[in-house]
N, C-alpha and C positions, 0 to 999 in steps of 0.2 A: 173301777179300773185299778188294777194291780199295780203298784211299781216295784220293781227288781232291781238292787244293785248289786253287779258283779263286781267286788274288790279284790280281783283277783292279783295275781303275781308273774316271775318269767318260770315259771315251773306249774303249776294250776291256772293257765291261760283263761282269760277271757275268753277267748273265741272258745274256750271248749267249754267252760258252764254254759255262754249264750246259745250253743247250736244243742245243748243235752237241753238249756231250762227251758228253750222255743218248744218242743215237742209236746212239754205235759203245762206251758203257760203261753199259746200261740197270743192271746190276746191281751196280755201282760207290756206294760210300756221299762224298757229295760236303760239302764245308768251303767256307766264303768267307770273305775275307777285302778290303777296299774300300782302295786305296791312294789317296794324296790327287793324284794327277798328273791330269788340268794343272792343277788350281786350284793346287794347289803347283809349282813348277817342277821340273825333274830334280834332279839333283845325286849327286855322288860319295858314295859309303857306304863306305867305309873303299878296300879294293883297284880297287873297281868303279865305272864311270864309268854316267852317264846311267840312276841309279835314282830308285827312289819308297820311301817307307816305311823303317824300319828292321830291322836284324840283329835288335832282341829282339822286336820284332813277328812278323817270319817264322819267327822259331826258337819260338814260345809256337805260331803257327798248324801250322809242321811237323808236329807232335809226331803219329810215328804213320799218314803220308801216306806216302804209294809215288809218288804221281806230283804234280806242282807245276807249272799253267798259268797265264801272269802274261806281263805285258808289259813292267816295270819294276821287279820283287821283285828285290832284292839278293843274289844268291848269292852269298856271301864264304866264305874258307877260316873262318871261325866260324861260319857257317849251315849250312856242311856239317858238322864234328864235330859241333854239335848235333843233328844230323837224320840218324840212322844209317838209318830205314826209306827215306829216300828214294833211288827208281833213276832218276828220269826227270823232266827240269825240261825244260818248254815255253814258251821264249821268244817272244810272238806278234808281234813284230819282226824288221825286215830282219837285223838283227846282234846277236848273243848279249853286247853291250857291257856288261850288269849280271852279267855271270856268269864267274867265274871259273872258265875255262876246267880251266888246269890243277889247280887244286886239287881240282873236279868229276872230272876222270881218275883222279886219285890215291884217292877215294872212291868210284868207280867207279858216277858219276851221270852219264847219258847226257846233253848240251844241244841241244835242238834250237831251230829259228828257223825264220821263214818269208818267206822270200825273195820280193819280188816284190808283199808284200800291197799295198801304196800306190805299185807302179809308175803307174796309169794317172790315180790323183790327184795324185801329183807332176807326171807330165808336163804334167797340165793347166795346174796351177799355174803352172808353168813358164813354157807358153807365153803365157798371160795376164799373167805379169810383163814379159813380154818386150812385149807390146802396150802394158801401161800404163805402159812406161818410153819407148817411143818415141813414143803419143799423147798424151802428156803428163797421163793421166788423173786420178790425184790431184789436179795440182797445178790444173788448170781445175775438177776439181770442187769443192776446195776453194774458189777465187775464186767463183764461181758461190753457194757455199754464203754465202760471205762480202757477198754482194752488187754483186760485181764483175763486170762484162760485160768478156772481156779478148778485144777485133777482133784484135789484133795478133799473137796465138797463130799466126795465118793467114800470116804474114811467110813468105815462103822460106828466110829465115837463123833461124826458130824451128822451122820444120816439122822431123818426124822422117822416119825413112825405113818403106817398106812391107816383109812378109815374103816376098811374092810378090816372085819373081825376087833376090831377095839371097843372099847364101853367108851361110850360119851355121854354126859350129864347134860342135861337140858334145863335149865333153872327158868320155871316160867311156865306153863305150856297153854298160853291164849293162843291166835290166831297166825302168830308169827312161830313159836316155838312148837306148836303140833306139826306145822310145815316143814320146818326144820327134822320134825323125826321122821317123817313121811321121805324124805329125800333123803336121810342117813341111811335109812332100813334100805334101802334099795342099794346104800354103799355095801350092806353088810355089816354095817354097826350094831352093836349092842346098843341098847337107848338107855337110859336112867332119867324118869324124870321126878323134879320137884317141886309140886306145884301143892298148896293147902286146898286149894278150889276141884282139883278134882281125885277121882278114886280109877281104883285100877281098872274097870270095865273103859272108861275114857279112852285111855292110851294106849291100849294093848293092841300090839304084841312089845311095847315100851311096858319096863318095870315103874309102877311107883315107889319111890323112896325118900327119906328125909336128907336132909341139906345136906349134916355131915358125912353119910354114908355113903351121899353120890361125889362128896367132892373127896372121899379116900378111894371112891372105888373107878372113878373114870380119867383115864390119858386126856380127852377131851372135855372143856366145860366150856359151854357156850350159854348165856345169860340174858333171858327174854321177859325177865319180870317189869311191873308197872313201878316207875318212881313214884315213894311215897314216903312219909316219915316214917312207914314202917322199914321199909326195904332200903334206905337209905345204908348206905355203908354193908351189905348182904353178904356180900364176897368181902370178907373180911381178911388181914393179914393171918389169924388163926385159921381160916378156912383153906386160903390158899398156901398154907403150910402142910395141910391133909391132903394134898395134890398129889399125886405118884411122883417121884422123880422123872424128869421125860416129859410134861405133860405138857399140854398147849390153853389157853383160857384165850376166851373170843367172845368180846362185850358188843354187842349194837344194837342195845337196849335203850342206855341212858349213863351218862359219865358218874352220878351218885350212886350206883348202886355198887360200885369195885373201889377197894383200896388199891389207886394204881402206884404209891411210896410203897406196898408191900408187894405187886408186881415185881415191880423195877429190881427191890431186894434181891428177889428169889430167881429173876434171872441174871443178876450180875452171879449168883454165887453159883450158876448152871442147874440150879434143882429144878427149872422150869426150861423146855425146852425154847417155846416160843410163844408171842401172844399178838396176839390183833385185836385194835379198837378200832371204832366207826366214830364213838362217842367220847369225849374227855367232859373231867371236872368245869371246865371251863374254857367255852368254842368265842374266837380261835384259840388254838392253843398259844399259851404265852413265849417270847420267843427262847427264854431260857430254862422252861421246863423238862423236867430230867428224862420224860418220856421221849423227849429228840434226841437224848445220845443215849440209850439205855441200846444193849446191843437185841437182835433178834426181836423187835415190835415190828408189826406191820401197822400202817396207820393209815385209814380212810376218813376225807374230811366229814363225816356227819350224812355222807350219802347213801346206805343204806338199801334206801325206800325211791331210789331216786331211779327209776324206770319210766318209759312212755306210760307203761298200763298203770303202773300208779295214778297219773293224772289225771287220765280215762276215766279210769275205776272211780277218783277222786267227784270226776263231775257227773257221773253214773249216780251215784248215792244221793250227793245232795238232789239233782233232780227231782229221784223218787221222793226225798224228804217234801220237798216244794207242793210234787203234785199231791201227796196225802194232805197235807196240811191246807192246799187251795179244796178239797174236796173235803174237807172236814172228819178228815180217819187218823187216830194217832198214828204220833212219830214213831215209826222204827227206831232211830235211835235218837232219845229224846235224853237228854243231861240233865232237865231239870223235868220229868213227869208232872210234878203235882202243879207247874202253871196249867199244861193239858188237862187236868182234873176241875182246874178251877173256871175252865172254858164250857165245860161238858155241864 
């Protein structure tokens, strides 16, 4: 007999991996357990970055469980020696970031993830940041809100620019940034992408190009790459110096990858029209951080990805993960393969 523990959250509900994992593990005996994400925020659990709940929580829920689906549970190299029954931890996020990869191999617990679940909420996201940073939509709704009638928004030296007929750079192009060009070409955009991973057949009718050439040549740069110590600091204040005057930058990627002190610079001195984050250096943001008086940011908490079909999608994936691995076919998307090799 199987057991299942759903360590789910209020956004990756229980009730929706239980009724997706029932289908491909009818005979499977299932646990739950409710993490506090997002009313609480992420945060580091000892080794692992961007979890919810803690190590004696999941080691007390383990006890006894073969398989562990969660979107935020903390696999640390002490959740694992506590938890000898388990073989298969299903992360229902883009990237396996609460789970300790290696120590999970060393234990010989499969991680899986699912790539792709909140491509097509991010992209929107996106592009709607990218609108309300160049129609100035906060900032007139709030006057408006305020009781301000502002004529003068209409000036030509306050107007922003449209997405029809502008170049936009796409830094990035996995799963969230091809979407992202998919939905600009239909603005009538020009696309510029910049991605090392792939070649111009990929993207087209989007150019490929290198860094510096899309961030002199595009009004728009929106930033979809994976944080890494490669990519760390990527949008650099030299980069976004190469910006056209006028332009808009739109991160809801990851807060490491933009210098937002060279942001802020560039739009106090107006070479930058406007910018939208989803993501900062550091969630929540602090409350004296210059990004809250910098003029013309728009700023979304970290939501992004945060749609119904996200969730969906979310317990969609791990499912199928479950039922391959209860039928003995690899993972689709498996983070650590060579435990699979070493089962085979």
């Amino acid at each position: 007999m199987t057991t299942i523990l759903t360590a789910g959250d209020h956004f990756v509900l229980n009730s929706l991996l239980t009724d997706r994992l029932r289908t491909v593990a009818p005979d499977a005996t299932f646990r739950e357990i409710t993490l506090p994400w997002p009313v609480e925020p992420f945060a580091d659990v000892a080794e692992v970055r961007e979890a919810s709940g803690t190590e004696e929580q999941l080691i007390e829920a383990l006890e006894g469980v073969d398989i562990c689906v969660t979107q935020m549970a903390p696999l640390t190299e002490r959740v694992l020696k506590a938890s000898p029954d388990l073989r298969l931890f299903c992360v229902s996020r883009g990237g396996p970031v609460n789970a300790n990869l290696e120590a999970a191999t060393r234990h010989g617990v499969a991680v899986s993830f699912a790539p792709g679940r909140n491509a097509t909420a991010t992209a929107e996201h996106t592009v709607a940041l990218m609108m309300a940073a160049a129609r100035r939509v906060p900032a007139t709704h709030a006057d408006l809100a305020d009781g301000t009638w502002r004529g003068d928004y209409y000036m030509f030296e306050k107007v922003g620019p449209e997405l029809a007929g502008s170049t936009v750079g796409i830094v990035g192009y996995g799963a969230v940034g091809s979407q992202v060009a998919r939905i600009l070409q239909g603005f009538g955009a020009h696309v510029l992408v910049c991605d090392p991973f792939v070649g111009a057949d990929a993207v087209a009718p989007a150019e490929v190009t290198d860094l510096a050439d899309l961030m002199r040549r595009s009004l728009f740069v929106t930033v979809h790459a994976r944080a890494s110590a490669q990519t760390e600091g990527l949008i650099s204040r030299q980069m976004i110096d190469l910006m056209p005057p006028g332009g808009v930058l739109v991160n809801c990627a990851r807060g490491s990858l933009v210098d937002y002190d060279a942001v802020c610079d560039a739009l106090d001195a107006e070479r930058l029209f406007g910018a939208a984050f989803d993501v900062f250096p550091q969630e929540p943001i602090p409350s004296g951080a210059r990004l809250l008086t910098t003029p013309h940011v728009v700023m979304t908490p970290h939501l992004a990805g945060a749609s119904k079909q996200t969730a969906l999608n979310a317990a969609s994936i791990t499912a199928s993960e479950v039922a391959r691995f209860l039928a003995g076919s690899p993972l689709a998307h498996c983070a650590n393969p060579e435990v699979q090799a070493l089962e085979r």
